[in-house]
Every structure is written in structure tokens, then in C-alpha cells.
C-alpha positions in Angstrom: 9.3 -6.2 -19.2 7.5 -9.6 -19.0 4.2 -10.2 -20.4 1.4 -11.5 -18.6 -1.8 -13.0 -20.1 -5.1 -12.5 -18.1 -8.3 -14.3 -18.9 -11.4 -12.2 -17.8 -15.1 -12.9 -17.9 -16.6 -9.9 -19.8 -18.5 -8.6 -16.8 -14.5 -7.9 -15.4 -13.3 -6.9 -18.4 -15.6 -4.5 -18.9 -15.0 -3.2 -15.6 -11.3 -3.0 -16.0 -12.2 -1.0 -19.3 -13.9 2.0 -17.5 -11.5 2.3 -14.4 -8.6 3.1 -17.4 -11.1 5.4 -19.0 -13.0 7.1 -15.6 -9.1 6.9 -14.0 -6.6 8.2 -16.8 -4.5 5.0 -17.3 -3.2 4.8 -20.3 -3.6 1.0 -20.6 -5.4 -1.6 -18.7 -1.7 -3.0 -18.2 -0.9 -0.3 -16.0 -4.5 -0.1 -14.0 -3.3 -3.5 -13.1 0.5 -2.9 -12.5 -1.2 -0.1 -10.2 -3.4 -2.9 -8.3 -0.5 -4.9 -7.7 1.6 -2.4 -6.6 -1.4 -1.4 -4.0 -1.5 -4.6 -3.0 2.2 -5.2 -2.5 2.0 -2.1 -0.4 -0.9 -2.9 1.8 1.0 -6.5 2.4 3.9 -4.7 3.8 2.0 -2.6 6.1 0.1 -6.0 7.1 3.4 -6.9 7.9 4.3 -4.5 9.8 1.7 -3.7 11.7 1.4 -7.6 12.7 5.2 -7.2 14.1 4.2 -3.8 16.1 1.6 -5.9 17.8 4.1 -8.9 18.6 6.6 -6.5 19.9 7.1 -5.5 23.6 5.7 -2.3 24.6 8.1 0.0 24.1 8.9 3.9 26.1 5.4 5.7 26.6 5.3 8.6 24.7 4.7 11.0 27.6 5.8 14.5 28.7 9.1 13.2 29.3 9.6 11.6 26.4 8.9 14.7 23.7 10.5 16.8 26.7 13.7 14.4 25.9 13.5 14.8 22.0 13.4 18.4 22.3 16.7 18.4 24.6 18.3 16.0 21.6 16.9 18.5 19.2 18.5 21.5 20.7 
């Protein structure tokens, strides 16, 4: 694993000291492998939710159409 060197003003340091201790990580490395990792995720679903509201409406999701999924099903 890489290492990573992060200057902090105390005010944030402090901070990132209490969310390992009020949170249960082990080490403020991984309350900040955990941030990324959150971020990472809510960049996918930005994403994807910007290429859902680009996309051409697609079949309503009527009667019909759970009336055809349960035929598929069965």
C-alpha cells in the first residue's frame, strides 16, 4: 500500500481525531480510506444518475409491464 502524507490545520486534525475515536476506526488512515471510498461511490451514482437523465424514456412501468414480468417469471 502507498503512503500518503496529509497536512492538516489542528482545527481538522482534531476533528479527524474524534471521528476515529466516536466512530471505531482503528486509524485515522482508514477514517480517510473510508471518505474516499464514499466519495468514489457517490461519484459513480452522480454518474449514473446524470446518464438516466440523458437517456430516452424508456417502457412505463405500468400494469402491463409487471403483468409481463410475472408471465417471464412463471
Amino acid at each position: 500500500m502507498a503512503t500518503m502524507n496529509v497536512s492538516l490545520p489542528e482545527s481538522l486534525r482534531s476533528f479527524v481525531e474524534r471521528q476515529v475515536a466516536d466512530r471505531g476506526f482503528g486509524t485515522s488512515s482508514e477514517y480517510m480510506r473510508e471518505l474516499i471510498r464514499r466519495d468514489q461511490d457517490r461519484q459513480k451514482l452522480r454518474a449514473l444518475l446524470l446518464e438516466g437523465a440523458e437517456s430516452t424514456p424508456g417502457t412505463p412501468a405500468d400494469d402491463a409491464y409487471f403483468d409481463s414480468l410475472r408471465q417471464r417469471v412463471k
